[in-house]
N, C-alpha and C positions, 0 to 999 in steps of 0.2 A: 798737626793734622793726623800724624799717625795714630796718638792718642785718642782721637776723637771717632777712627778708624775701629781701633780695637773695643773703645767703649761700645758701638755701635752692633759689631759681632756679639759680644758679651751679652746685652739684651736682646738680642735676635736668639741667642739660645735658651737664655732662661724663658722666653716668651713659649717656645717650644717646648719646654718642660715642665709647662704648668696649664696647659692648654689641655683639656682631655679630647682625647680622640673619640672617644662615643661615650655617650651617656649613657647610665646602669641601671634600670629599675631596682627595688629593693625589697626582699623578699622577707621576708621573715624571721622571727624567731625564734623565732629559737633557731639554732643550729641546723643546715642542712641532712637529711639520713638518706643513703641509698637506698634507691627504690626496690621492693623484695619481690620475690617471684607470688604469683598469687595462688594464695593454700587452698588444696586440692577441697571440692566443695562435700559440703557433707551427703552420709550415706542418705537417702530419698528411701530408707527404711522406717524412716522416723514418722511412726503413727501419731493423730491426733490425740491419744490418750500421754501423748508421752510430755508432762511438764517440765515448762523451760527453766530452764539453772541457771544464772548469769554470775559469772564468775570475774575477776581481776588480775590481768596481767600483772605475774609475778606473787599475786595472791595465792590461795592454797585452794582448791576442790576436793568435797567428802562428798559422796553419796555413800546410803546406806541401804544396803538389803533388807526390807523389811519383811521376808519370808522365814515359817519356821523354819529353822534348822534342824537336820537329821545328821548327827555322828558319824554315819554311812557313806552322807553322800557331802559333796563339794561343790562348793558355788562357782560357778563359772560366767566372767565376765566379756563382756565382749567392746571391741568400738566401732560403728559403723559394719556390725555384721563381721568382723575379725578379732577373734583372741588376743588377747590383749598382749601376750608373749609374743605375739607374731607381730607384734602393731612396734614399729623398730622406732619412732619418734617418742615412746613411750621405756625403754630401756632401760633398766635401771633407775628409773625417776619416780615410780609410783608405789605403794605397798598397801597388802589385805589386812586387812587387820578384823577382831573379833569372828575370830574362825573363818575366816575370807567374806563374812556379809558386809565390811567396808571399806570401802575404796577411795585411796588419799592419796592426793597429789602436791607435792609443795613445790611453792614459784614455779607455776604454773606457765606454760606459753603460749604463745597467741594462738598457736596452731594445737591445742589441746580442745580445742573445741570439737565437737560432734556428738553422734549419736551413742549413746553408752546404754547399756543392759547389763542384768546379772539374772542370772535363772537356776531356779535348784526343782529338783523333783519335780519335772513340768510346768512349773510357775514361772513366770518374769517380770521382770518392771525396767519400764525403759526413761533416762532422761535427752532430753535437747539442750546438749549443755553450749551454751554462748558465751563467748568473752564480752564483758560490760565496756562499751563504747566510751572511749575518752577523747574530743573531739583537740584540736592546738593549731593555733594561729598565730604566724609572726605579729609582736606588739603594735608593731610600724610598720608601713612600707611608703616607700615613696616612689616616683613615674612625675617622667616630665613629660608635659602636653604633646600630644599626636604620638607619642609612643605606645608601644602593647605593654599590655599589663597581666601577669599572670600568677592571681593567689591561688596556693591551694591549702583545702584545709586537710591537716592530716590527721586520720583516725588509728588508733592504739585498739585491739580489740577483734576478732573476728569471729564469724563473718561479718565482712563490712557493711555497715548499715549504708542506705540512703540519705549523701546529708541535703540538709535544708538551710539556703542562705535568706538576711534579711540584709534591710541596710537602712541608716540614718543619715540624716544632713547635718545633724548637729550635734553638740558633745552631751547633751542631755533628752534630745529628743524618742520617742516610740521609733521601735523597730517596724521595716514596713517589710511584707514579705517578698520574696525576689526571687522570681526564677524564668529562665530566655529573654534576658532583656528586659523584662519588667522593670518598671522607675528609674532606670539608665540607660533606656534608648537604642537604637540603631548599632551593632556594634556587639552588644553584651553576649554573653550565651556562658552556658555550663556543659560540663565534658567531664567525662572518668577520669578518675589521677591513674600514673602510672603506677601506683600501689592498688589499683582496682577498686578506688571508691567511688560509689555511683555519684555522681556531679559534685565530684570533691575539689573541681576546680573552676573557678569563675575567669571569665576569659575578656580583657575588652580590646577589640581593635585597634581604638584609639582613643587612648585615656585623654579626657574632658576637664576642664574645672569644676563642672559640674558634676561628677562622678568622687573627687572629693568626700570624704565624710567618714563614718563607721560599717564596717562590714560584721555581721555575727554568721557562725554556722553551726549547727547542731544537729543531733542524732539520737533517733529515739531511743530511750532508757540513758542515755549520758546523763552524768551528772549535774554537765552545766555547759551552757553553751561557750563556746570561744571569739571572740573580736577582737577584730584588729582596725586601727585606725589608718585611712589613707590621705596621701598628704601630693596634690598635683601641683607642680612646678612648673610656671612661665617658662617658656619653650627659652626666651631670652636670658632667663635669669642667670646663666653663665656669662652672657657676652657681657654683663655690666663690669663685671670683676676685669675682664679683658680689657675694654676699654679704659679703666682706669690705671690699670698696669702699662699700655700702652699712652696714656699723658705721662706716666711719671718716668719715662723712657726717655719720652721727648723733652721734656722739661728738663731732665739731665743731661743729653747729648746738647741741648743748645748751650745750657752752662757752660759746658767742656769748650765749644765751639768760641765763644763768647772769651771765655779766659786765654786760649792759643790766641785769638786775633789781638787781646789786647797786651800781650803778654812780645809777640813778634814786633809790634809795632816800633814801642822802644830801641829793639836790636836795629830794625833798619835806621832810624834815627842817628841812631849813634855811628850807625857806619860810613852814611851822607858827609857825617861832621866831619870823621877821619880823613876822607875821600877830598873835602876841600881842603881841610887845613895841607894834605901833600900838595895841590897844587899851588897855592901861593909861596 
């Protein structure tokens, strides 16, 4: 019995250590990145003459002065209405070139974006310079039934564009377009990401089988849009694993149980026989 005792603890602890204590949605991935503070918005100097630039995080940025040049005089650049000497996120990282008519950045960063001019002899030209939108969505994710669920898509690139979600039922089907709940019901909605993208996150209360399928998001001027496939789980579907663990628990302990009885029986047997043969 003692054996049958200690077998019993034994499975009582492994049961407890294979048993999760909450279930995990699964997010993404690509790898998690801390969320960054949101770069300060561009100067609201930016005329409607001034064409847009769209430029590549880590890419290079040139613009060029296209005024003449006078030997005299010096081109002076600015970003968002400030010197660019005084512009301290710019330090050492940029250089004039061709008598200072142009203006070169290498591996550029997100936050290089804004309003740029150069002016010589009362002339200027101004660009709107953007980082090009790169939209990334974990491949997978999965969420078991009645749980929240919370994609977000993350955009590389600023300022943050406004993304746009779609979604399919099937691994080949048209994307339908999706936004507050559209074609997923009661529950759905979109919200800013803590990296400041406008509806960069799709939110559902409580994730459906029906909700299931392909999500895509994108942003205009991206290269290409991003999806990810979602994948809903029987609220059950753990307790099956348990239950089976738990038969082959009990199917052991009776074993155990089963070989002590018949294993004692003998001993007393024999000791009955002892027991007589003393008294005659």
């Amino acid at each position: 019995m003692a054996r049958a005792a200690f077998c019993l603890s034994i499975a009582f602890l492994f049961l407890a250590s294979v048993i999760p204590s909450e279930a995990q949605n699964t997010e993404a991935a690509a790898p998690t990145e801390p969320a960054t503070a949101a770069a300060p918005a561009a100067s609201a100097e930016a005329a409607a003459d001034a064409p847009e630039l769209l430029f590549d995080v880590r890419g290079n940025i040139t613009l060029l002065c296209p005024l003449v040049s006078d030997k005299n005089l010096d081109y002076e650049w600015r970003k968002n209405g400030t010197e660019l000497s005084q512009v301290w996120e710019l330090a050492g990282r940029y250089s004039l070139e061709r008598g200072g008519a142009e203006f070169h950045v290498a591996r550029a960063l997100e936050d290089d974006f804004g309003t740029y001019a150069c002016a010589l002899a009362g002339e200027s030209r101004r660009w709107a310079v953007r980082g090009r939108p790169h939209v990334k969505l974990p491949a997978n994710a999965n969420v078991v039934e009645g749980q929240k669920l919370k994609l977000t898509c993350k955009v590389v690139g600023k300022p943050h564009p406004r993304v746009s979600w779609s979604y399919s039922n099937s691994s080949d089907g048209e994307f339908a377009p999706l936004g507050d709940g559209a074609a997923l019901g009661d529950g759905a909605a979109l919200a800013d990401s803590e990296a400041g993208v406008p509806d960069g996150v799709l939110l559902l209360a409580a994730a459906a089988r029906r909700h299931a399928g392909r999500y895509r998001c994108s942003a205009p001027a991206a290269p290409a849009p991003a999806t990810a496939t979602l994948r809903v789980k029987d609220m059950y579907a753990a307790l099956w694993p348990f239950l089976g663990i738990c038969a082959e628990v009990l199917v052991l302990c009776a074993a155990i149980l089963l070989y002590e009885r018949r294993r004692t029986k003998p001993d007393l047997d024999d000791s009955d026989d002892n027991h007589d043969q003393k008294k005659s």
